[in-house]
N, CA and C atoms as an extended XYZ file, in Angstrom:
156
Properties=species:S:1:pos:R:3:atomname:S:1:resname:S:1:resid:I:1 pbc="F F F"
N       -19.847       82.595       15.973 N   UNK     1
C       -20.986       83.111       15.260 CA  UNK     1
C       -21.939       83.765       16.250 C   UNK     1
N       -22.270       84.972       16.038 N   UNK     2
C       -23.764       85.570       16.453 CA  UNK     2
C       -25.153       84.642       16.556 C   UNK     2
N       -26.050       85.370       17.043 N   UNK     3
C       -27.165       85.057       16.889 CA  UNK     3
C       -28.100       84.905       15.388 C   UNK     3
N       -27.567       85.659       14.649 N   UNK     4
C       -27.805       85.635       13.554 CA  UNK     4
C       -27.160       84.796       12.471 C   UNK     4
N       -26.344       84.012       12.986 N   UNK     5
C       -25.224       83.059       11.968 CA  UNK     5
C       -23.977       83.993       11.366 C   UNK     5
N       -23.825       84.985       12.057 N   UNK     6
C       -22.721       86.197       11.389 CA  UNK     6
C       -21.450       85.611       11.758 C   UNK     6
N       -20.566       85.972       11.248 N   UNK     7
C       -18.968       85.733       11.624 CA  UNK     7
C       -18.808       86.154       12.392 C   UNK     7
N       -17.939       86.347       14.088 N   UNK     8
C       -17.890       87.235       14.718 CA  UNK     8
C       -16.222       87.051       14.635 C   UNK     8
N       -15.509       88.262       15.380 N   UNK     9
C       -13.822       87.976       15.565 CA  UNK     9
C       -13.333       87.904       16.644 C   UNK     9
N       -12.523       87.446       17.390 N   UNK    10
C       -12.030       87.633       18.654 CA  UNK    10
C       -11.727       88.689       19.270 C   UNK    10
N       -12.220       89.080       20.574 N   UNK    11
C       -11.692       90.345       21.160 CA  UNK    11
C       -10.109       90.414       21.121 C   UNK    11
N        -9.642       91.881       21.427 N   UNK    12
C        -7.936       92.027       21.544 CA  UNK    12
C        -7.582       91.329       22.508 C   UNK    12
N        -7.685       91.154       23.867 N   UNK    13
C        -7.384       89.946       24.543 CA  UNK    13
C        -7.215       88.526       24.278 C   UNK    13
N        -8.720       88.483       23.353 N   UNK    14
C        -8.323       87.081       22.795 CA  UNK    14
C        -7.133       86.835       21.832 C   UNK    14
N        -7.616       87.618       20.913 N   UNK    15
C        -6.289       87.641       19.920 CA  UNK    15
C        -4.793       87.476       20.303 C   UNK    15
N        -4.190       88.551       21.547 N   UNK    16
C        -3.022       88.279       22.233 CA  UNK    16
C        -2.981       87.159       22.922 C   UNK    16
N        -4.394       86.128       23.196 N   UNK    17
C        -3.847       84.618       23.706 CA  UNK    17
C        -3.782       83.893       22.734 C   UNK    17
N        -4.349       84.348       21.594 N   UNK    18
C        -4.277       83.743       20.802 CA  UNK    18
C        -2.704       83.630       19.821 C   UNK    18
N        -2.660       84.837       19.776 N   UNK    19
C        -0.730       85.224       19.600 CA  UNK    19
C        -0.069       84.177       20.333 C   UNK    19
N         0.013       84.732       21.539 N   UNK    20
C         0.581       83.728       22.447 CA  UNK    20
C         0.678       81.988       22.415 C   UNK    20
N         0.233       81.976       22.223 N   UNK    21
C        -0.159       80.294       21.744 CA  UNK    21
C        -0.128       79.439       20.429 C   UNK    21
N        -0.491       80.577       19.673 N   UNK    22
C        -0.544       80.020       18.023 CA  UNK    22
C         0.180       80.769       17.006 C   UNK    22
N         1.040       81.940       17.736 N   UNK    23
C         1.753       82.577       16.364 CA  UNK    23
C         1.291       83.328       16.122 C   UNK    23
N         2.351       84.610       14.953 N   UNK    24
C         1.442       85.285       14.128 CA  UNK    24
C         1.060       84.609       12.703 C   UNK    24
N         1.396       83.713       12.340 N   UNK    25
C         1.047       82.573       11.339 CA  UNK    25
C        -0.758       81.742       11.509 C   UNK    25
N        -0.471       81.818       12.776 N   UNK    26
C        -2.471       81.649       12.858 CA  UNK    26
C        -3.368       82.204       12.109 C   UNK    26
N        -3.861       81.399       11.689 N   UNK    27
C        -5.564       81.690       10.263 CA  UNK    27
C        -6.497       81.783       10.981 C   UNK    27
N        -7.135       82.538       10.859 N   UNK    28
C        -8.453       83.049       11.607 CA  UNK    28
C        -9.736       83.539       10.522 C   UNK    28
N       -10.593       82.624       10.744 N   UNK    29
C       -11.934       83.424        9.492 CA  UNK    29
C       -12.013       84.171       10.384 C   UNK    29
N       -12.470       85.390        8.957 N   UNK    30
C       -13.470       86.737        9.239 CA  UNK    30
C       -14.081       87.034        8.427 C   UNK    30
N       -15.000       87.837        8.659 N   UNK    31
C       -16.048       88.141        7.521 CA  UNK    31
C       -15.224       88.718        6.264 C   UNK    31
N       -13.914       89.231        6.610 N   UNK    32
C       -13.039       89.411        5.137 CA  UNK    32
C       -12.545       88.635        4.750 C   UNK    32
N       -12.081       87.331        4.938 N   UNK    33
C       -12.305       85.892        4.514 CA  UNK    33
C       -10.810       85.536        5.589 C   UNK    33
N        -9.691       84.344        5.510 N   UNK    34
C        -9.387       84.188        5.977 CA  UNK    34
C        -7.663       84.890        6.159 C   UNK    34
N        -7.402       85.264        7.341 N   UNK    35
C        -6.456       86.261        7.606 CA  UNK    35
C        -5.791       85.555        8.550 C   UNK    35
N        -4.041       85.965        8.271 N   UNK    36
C        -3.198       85.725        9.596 CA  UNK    36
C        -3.209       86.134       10.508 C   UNK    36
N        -2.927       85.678       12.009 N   UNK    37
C        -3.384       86.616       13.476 CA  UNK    37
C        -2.655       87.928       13.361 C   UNK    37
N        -1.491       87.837       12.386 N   UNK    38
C        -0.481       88.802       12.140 CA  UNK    38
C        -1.304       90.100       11.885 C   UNK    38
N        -2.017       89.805       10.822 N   UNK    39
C        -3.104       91.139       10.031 CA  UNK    39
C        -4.056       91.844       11.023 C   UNK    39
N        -4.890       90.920       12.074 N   UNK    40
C        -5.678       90.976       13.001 CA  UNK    40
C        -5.395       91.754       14.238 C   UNK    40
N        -3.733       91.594       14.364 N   UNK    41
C        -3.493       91.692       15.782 CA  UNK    41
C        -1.786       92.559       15.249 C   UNK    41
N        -1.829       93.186       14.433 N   UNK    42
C        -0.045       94.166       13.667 CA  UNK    42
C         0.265       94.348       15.200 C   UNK    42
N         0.105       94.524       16.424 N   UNK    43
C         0.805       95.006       17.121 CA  UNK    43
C         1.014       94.111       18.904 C   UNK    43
N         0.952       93.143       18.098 N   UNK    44
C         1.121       91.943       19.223 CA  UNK    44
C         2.313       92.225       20.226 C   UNK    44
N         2.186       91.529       21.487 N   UNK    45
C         3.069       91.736       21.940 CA  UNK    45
C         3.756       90.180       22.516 C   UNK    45
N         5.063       90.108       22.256 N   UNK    46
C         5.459       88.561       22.413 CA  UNK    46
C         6.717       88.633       22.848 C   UNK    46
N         7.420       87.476       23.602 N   UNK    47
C         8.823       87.037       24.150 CA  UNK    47
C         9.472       88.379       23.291 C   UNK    47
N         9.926       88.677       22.332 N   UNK    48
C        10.650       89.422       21.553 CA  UNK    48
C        10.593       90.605       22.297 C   UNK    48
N         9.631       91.031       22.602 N   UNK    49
C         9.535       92.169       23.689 CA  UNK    49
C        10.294       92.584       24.794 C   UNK    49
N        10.730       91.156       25.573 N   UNK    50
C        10.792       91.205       26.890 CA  UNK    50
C        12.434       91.226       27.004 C   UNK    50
N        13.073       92.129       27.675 N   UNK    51
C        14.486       92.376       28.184 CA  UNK    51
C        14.861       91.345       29.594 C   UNK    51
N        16.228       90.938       28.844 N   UNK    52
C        16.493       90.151       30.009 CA  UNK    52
C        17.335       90.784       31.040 C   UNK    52
């Protein structure tokens, strides 16, 4: 929350640790009410990415 009691959202950094750690299945309030990290973050980047 702001100074004002507002919702605030996680920066894109956060969000990708937040990926990282919790999924794209993670619920996150926002001032548009509550959303998957999936919706927040469509272009995550995760293990699936990475070539072996």
């Amino acid at each position: 929350m702001d100074g004002a009691g507002e919702i605030l959202v996680p920066c894109g950094r956060c969000r990708q640790l937040l990926y990282e750690f919790g999924g794209p299945g993670l619920l996150l309030e926002t001032p548009a009410g509550i959303l998957p990290l999936s919706e927040m973050l469509p272009q995550a980047f995760g293990p699936q990415h990475l070539t072996k």
